[in-house]
Backbone and ligand atoms as CSV (ligand in chain L), in Angstrom:
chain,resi,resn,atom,element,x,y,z
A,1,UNK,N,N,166.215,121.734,56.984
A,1,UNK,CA,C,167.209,122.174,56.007
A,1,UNK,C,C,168.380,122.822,56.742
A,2,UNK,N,N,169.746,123.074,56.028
A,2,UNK,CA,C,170.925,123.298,56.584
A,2,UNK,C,C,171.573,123.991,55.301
A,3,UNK,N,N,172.139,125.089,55.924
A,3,UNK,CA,C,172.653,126.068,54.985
A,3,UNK,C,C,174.241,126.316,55.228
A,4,UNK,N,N,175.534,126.032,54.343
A,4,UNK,CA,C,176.840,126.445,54.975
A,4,UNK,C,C,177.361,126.948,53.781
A,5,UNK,N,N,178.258,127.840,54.416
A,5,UNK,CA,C,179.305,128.190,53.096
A,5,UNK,C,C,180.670,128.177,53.406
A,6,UNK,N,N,181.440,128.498,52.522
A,6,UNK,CA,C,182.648,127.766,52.446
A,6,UNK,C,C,183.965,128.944,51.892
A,7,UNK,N,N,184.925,129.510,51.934
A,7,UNK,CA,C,185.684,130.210,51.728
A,7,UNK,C,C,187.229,129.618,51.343
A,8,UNK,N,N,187.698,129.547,50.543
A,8,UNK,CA,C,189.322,129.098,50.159
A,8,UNK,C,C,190.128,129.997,49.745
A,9,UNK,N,N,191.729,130.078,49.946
A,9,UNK,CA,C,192.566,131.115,49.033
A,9,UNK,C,C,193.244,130.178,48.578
A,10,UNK,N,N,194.646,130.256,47.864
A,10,UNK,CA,C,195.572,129.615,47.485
A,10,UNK,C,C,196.515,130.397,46.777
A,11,UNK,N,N,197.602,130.258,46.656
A,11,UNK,CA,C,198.562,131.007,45.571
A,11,UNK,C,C,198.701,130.255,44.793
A,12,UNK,N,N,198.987,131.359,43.527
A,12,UNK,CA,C,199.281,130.407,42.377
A,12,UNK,C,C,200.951,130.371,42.167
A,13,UNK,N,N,201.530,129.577,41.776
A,13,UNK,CA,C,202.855,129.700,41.687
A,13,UNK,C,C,202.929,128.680,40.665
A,14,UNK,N,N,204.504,129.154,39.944
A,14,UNK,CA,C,204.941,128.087,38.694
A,14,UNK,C,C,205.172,126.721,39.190
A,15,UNK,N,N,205.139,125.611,38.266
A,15,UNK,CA,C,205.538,124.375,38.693
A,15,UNK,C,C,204.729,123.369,39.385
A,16,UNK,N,N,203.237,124.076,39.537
A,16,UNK,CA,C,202.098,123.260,40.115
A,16,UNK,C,C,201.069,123.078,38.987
A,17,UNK,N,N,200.650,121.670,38.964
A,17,UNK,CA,C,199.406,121.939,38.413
A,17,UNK,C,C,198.001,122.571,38.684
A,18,UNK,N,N,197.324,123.013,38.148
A,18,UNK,CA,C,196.121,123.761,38.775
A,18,UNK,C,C,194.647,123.291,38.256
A,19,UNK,N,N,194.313,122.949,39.473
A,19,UNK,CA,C,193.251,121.920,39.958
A,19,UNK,C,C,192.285,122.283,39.752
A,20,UNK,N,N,190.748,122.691,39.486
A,20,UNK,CA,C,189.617,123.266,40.057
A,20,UNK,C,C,188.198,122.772,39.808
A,21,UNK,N,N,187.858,122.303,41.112
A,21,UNK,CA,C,186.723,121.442,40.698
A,21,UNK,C,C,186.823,120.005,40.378
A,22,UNK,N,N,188.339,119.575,40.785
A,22,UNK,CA,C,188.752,117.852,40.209
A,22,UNK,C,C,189.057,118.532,38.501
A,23,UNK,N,N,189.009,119.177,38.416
A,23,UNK,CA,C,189.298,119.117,36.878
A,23,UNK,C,C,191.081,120.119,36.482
A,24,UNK,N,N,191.569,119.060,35.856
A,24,UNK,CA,C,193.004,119.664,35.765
A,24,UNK,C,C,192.893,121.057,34.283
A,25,UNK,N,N,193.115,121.840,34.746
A,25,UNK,CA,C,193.308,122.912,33.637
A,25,UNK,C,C,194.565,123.568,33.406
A,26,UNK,N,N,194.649,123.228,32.101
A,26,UNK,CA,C,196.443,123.645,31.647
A,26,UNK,C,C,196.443,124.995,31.607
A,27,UNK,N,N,197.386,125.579,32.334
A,27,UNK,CA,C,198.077,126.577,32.843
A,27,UNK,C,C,199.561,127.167,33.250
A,28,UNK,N,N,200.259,127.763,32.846
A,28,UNK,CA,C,201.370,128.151,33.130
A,28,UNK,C,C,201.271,127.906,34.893
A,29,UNK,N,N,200.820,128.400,35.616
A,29,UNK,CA,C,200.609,128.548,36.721
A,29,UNK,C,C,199.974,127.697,37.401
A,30,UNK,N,N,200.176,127.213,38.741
A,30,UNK,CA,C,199.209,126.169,39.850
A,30,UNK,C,C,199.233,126.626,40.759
A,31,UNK,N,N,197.798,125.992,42.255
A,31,UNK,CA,C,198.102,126.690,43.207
A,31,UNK,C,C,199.239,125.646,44.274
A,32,UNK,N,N,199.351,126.567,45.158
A,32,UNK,CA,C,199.885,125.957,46.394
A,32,UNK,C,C,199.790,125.169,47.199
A,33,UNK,N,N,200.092,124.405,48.071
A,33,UNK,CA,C,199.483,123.685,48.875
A,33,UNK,C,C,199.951,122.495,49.528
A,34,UNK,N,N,199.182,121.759,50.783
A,34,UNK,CA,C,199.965,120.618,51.451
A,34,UNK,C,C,199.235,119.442,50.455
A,35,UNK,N,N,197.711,119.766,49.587
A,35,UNK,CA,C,197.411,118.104,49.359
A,35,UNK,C,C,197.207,118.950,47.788
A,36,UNK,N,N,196.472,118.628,46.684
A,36,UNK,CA,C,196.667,119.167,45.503
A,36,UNK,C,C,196.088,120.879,45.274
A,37,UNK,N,N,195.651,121.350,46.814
A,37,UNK,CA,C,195.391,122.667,46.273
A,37,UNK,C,C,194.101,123.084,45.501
A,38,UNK,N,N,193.442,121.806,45.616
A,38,UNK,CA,C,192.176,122.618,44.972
A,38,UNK,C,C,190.786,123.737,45.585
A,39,UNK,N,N,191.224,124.505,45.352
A,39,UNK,CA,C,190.496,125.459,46.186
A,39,UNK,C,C,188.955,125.769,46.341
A,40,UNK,N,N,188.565,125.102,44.808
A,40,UNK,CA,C,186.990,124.757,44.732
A,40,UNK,C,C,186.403,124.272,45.618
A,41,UNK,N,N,187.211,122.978,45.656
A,41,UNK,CA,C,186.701,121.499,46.502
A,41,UNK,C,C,186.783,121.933,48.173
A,42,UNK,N,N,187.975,122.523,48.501
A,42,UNK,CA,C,187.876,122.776,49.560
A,42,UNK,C,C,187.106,123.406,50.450
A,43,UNK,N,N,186.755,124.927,49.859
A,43,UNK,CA,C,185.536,125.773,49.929
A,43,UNK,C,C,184.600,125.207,50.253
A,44,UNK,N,N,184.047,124.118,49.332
A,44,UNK,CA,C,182.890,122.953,49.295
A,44,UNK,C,C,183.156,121.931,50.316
A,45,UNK,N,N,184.209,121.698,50.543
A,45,UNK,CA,C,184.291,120.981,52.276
A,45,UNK,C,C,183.801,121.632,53.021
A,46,UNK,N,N,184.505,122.926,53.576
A,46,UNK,CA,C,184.150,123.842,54.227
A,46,UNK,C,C,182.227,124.417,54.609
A,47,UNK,N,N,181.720,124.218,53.453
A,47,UNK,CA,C,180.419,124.667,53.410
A,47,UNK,C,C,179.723,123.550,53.911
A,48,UNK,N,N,180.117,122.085,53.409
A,48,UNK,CA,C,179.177,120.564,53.972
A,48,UNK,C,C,179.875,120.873,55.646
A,49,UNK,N,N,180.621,121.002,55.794
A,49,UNK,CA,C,181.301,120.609,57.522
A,49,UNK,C,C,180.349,122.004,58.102
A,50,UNK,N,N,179.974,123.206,57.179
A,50,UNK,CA,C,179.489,123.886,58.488
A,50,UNK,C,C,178.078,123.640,58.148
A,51,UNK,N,N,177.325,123.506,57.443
A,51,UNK,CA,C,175.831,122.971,57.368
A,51,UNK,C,C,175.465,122.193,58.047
A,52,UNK,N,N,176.482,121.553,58.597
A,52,UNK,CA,C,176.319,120.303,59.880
A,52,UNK,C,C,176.923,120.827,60.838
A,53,UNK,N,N,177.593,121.829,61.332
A,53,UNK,CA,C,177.892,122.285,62.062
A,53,UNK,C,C,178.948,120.999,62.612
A,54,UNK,N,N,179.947,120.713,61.825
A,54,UNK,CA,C,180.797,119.945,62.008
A,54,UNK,C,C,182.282,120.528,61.872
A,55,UNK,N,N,182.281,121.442,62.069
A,55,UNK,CA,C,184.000,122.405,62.262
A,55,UNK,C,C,184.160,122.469,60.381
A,56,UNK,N,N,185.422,122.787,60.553
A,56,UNK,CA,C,186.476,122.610,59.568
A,56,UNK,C,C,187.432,122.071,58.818
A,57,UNK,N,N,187.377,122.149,57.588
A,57,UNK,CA,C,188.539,121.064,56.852
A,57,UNK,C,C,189.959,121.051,57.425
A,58,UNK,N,N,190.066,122.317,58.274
A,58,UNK,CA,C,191.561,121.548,58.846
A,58,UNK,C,C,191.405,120.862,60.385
A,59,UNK,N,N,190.479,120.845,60.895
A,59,UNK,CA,C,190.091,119.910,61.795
A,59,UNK,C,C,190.430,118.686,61.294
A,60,UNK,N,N,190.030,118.061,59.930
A,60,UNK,CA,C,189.524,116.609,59.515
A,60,UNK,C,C,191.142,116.042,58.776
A,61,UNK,N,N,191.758,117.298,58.149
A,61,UNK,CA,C,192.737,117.349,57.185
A,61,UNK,C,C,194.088,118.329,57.373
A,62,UNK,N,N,194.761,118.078,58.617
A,62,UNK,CA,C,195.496,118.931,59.091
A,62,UNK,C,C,196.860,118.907,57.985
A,63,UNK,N,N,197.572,120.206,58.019
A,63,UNK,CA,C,198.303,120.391,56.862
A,63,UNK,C,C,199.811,119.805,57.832
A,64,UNK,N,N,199.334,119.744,58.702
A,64,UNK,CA,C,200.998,118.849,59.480
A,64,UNK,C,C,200.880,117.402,59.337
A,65,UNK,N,N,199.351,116.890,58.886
A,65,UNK,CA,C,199.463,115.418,58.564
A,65,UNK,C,C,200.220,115.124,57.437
A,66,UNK,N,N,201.226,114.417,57.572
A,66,UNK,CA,C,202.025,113.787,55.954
A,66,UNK,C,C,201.299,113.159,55.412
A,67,UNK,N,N,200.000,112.378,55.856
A,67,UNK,CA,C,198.824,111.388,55.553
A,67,UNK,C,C,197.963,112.089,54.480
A,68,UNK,N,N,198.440,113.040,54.540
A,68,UNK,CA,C,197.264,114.280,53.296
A,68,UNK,C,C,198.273,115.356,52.049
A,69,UNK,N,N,199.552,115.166,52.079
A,69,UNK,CA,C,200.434,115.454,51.479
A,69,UNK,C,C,199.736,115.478,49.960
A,70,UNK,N,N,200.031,115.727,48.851
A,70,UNK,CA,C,199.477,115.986,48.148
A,70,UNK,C,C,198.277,115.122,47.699
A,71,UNK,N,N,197.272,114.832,48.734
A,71,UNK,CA,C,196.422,113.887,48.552
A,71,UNK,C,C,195.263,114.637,47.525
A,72,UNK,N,N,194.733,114.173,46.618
A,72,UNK,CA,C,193.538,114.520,45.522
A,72,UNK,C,C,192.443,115.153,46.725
A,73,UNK,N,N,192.445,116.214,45.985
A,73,UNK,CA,C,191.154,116.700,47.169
A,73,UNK,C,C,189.385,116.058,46.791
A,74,UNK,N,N,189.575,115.506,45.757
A,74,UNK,CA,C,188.286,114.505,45.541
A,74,UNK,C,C,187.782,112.948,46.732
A,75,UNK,N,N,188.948,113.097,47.324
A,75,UNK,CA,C,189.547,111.933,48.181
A,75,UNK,C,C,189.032,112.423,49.296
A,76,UNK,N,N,189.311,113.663,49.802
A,76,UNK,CA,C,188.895,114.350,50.684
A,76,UNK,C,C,187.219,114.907,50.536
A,77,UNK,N,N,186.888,115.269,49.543
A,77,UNK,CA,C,185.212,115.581,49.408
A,77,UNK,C,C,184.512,114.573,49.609
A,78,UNK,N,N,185.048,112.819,49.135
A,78,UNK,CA,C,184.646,111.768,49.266
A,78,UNK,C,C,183.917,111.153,51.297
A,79,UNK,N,N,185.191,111.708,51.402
A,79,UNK,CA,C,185.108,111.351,53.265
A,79,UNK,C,C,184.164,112.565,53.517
A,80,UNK,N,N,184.011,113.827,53.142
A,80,UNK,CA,C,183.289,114.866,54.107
A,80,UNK,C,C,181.666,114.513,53.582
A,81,UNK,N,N,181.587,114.044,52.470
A,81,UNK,CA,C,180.435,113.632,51.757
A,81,UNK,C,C,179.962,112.562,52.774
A,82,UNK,N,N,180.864,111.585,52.510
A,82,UNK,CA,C,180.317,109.733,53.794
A,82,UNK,C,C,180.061,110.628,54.849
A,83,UNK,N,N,180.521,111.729,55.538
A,83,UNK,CA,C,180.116,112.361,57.113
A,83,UNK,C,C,179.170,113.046,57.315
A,84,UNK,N,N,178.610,113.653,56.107
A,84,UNK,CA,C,177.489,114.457,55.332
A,84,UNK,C,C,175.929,113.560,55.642
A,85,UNK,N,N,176.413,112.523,54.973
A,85,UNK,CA,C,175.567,111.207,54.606
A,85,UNK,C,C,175.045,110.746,55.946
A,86,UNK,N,N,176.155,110.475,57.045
A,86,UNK,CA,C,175.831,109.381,58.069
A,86,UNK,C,C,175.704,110.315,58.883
A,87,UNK,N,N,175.680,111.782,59.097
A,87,UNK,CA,C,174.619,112.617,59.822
A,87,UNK,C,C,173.487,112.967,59.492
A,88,UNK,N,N,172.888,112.191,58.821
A,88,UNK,CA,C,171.600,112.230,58.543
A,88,UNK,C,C,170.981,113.324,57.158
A,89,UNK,N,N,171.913,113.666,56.053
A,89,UNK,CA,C,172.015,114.870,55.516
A,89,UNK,C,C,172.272,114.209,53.788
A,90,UNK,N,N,171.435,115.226,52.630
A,90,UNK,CA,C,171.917,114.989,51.699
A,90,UNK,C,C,171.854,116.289,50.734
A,91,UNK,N,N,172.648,116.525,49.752
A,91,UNK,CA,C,172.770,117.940,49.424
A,91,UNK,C,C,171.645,118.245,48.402
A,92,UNK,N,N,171.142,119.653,48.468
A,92,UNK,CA,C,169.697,119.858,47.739
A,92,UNK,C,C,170.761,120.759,46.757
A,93,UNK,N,N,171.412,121.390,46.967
A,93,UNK,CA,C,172.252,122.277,45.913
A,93,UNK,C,C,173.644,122.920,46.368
A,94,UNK,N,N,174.164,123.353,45.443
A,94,UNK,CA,C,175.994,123.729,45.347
A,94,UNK,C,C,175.527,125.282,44.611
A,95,UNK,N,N,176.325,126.232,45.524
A,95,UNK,CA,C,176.331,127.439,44.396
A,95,UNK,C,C,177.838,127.836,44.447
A,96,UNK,N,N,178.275,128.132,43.820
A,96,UNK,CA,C,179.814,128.625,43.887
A,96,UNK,C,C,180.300,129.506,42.566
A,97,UNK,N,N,181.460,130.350,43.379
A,97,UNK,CA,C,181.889,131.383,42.577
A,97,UNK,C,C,183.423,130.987,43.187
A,98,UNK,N,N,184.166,131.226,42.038
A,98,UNK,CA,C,185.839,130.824,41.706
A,98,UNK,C,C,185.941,132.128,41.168
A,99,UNK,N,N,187.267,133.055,42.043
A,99,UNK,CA,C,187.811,134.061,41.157
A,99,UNK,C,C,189.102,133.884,40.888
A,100,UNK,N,N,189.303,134.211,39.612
A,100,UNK,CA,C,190.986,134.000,39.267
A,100,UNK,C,C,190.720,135.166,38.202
A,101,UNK,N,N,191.972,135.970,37.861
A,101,UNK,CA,C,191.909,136.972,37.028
A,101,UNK,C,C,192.411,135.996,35.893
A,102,UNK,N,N,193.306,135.091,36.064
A,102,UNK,CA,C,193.518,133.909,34.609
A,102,UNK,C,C,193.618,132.549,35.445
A,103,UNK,N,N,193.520,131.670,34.227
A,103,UNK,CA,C,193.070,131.733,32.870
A,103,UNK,C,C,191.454,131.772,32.904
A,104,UNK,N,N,190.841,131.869,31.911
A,104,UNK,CA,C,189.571,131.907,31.463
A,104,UNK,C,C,188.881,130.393,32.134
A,105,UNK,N,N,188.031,130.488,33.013
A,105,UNK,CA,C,187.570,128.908,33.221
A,105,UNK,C,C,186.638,128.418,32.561
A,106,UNK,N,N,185.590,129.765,31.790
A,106,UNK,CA,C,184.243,129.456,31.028
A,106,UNK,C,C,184.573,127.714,30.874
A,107,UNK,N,N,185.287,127.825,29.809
A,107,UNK,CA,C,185.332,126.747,29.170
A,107,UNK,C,C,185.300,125.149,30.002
A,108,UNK,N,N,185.603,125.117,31.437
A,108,UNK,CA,C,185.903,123.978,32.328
A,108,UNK,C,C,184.946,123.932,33.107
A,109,UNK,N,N,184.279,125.053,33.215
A,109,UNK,CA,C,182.902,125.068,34.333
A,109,UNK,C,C,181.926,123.756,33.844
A,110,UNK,N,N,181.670,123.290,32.726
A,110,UNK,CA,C,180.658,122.203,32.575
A,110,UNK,C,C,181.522,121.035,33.138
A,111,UNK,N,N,182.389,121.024,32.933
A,111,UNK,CA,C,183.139,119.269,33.723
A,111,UNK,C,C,183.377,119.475,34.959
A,112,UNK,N,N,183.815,120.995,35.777
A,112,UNK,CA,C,183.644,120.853,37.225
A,112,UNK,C,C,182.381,120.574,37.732
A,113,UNK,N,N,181.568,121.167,37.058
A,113,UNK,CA,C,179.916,120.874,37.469
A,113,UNK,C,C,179.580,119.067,37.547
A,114,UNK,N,N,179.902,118.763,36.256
A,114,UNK,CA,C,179.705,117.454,36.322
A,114,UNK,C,C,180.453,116.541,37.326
A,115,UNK,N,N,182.167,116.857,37.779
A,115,UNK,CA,C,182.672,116.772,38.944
A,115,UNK,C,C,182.240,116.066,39.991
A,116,UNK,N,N,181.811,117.317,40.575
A,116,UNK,CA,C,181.251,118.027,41.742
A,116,UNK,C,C,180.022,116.982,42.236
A,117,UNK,N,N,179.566,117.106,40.875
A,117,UNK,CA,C,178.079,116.546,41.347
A,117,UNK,C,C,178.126,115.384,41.490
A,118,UNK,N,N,178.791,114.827,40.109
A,118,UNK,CA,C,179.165,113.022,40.764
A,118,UNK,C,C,179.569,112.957,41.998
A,119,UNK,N,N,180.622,113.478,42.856
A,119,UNK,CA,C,181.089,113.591,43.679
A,119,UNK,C,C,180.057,113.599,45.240
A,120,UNK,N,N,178.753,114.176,45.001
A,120,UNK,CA,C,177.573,114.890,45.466
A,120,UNK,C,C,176.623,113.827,45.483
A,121,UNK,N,N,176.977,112.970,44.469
A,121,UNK,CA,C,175.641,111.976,44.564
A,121,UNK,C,C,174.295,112.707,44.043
A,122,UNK,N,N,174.637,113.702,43.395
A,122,UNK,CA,C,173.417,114.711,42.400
A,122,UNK,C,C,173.378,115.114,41.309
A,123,UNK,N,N,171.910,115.543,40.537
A,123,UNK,CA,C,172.271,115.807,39.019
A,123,UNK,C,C,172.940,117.069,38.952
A,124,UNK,N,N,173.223,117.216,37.876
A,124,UNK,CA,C,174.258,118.817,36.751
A,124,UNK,C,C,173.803,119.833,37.292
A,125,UNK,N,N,171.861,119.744,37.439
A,125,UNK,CA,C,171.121,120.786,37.830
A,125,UNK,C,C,171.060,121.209,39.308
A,126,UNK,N,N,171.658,120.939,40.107
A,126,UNK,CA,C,171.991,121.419,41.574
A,126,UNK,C,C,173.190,121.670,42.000
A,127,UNK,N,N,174.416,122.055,40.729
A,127,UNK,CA,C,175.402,122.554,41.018
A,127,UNK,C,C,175.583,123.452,40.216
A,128,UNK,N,N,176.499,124.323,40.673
A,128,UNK,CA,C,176.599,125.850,39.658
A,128,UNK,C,C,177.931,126.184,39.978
A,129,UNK,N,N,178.335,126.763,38.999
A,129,UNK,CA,C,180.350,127.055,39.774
A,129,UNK,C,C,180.107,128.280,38.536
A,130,UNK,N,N,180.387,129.220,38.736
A,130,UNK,CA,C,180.484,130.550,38.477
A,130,UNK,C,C,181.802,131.292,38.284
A,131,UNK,N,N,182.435,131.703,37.363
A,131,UNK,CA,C,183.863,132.554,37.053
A,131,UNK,C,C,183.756,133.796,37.268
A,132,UNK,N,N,184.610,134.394,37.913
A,132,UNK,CA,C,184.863,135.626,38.245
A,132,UNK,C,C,186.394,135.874,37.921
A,133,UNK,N,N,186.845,137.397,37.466
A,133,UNK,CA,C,188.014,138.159,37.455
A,133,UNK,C,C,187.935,138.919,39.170
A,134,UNK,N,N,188.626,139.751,39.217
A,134,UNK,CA,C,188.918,140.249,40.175
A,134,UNK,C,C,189.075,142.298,39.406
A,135,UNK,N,N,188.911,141.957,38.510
A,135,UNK,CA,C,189.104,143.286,37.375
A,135,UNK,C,C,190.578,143.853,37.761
A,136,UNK,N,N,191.646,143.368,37.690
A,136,UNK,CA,C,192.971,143.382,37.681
A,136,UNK,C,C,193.205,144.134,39.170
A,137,UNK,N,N,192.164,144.052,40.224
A,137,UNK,CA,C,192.231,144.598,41.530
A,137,UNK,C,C,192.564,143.246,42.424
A,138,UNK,N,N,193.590,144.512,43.485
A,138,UNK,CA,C,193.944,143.291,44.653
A,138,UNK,C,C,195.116,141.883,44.451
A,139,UNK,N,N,195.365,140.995,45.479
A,139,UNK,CA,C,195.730,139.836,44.796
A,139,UNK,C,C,195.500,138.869,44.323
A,140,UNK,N,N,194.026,138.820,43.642
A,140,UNK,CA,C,193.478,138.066,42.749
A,140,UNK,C,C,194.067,138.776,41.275
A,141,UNK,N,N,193.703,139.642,41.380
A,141,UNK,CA,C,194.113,141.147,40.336
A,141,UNK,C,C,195.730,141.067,39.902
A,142,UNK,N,N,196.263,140.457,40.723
A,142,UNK,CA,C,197.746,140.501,40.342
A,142,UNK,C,C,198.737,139.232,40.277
A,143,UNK,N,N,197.071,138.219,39.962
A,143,UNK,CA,C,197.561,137.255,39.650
A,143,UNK,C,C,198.470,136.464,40.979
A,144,UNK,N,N,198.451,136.607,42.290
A,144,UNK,CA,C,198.916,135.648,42.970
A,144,UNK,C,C,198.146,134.807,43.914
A,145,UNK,N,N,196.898,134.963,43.353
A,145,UNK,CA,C,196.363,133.711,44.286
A,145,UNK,C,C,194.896,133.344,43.379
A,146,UNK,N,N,194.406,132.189,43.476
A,146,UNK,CA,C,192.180,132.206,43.074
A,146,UNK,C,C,191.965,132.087,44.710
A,147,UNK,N,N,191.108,132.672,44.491
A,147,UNK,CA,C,189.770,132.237,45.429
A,147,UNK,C,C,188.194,131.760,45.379
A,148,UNK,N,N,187.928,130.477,46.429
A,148,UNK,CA,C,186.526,130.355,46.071
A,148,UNK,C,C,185.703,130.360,46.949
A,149,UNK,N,N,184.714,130.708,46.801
A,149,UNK,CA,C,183.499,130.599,47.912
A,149,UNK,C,C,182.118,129.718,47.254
A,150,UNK,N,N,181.703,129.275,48.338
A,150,UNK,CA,C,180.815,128.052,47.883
A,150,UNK,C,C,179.495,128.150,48.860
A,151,UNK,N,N,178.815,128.234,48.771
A,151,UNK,CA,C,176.805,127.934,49.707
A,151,UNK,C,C,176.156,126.418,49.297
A,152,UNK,N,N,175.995,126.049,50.145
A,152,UNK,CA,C,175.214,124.420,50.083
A,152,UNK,C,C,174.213,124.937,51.323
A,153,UNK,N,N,173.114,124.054,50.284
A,153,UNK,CA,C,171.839,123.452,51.225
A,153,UNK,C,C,172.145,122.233,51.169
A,154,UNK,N,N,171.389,121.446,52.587
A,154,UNK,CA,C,171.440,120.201,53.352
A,154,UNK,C,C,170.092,120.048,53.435
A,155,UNK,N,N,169.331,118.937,52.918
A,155,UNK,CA,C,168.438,118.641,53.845
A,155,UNK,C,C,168.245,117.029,54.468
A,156,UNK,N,N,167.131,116.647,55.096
A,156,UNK,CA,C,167.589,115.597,55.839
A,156,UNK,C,C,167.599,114.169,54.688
A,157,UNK,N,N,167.994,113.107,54.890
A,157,UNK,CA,C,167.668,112.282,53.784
A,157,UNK,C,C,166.324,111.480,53.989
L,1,MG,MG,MG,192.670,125.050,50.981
C-alpha cells in the first residue's frame, strides 16, 4: 500500500469561472490560474504523484508550458491516473477537504464525488470531498483564495 497527500491554493478573482472537482459552480468569483485552476483536482494530482513517489504536478505540468494554458484539469488527472496505473498502482480511496469561506459547496459535493471517481476508475464509496469555511479567518476568511488538501491510498493492482 501507498499513502500521498496533496495540498493546492488558488485565488479567487472576478471573471473566472470556478472549477471544483470538474464540476463548474456558479459564482461571482473564480480561481486563478495557468490551466482552469481547479484546485481540488490538483491537490489530487499531487497526492497520486507522491504515493508513487513520482514528484510533482509542476514537474509533469509546468505553468511556462503554453501546452497546459487553460487546459481542463480532468485532462491532467487523466494522464497522472494512466502513470498511477502503469506503475503498478490502483486507488483504494480519496479523502479530501476544500476550504472556501464562499460559496456554500454542500450542494456540489455529490457530483464532485461522482467526478472524481469516474475519473479514478472507482465507486462513490471511496471518495469523500469535504467543505470547510475558514470561519472568516485568514485568506481563506477574506475571501481571496480556496484551498484543498487531499490523502489517497494506492495499492498494487
Ligand atoms: Mg494548482
Amino acid at each position: 500500500m501507498r499513502i500521498g497527500q496533496g495540498f493546492d491554493v488558488h485565488a479567487l478573482v472576478l471573471g473566472r469561472p470556478l472549477i471544483l472537482g470538474g464540476v463548474l459552480i456558479p459564482n461571482e468569483k473564480g480561481l486563478e490560474g495557468h490551466s482552469d485552476a481547479d484546485v481540488l483536482i490538483h491537490a489530487l494530482i499531487d497526492a497520486l504523484l507522491g504515493a508513487c513517489a513520482m514528484g510533482d504536478i509542476g514537474q509533469y505540468f509546468p505553468d511556462t508550458d503554453s501546452q497546459w494554458q487553460g487546459v481542463d484539469s480532468k485532462v491532467m488527472l487523466a494522464t497522472v491516473y494512466k502513470m498511477v496505473h502503469e506503475a503498478g498502482y490502483k486507488v483504494v480511496n480519496v479523502d479530501s477537504t476544500v476550504i472556501a469561506e464562499r460559496p456554500k459547496l454542500a450542494p456540489y459535493i455529490p457530483d464532485m464525488c461522482e467526478m472524481l471517481s469516474s475519473l479514478l476508475n472507482v465507486s462513490t464509496n471511496r471518495v469523500n470531498v469535504k467543505a470547510k469555511t475558514s470561519e472568516r479567518l485568514g485568506m481563506v476568511g477574506r475571501e481571496e483564495c480556496i484551498v484543498a488538501m487531499v490523502s489517497v491510498l494506492l495499492s498494487p493492482l
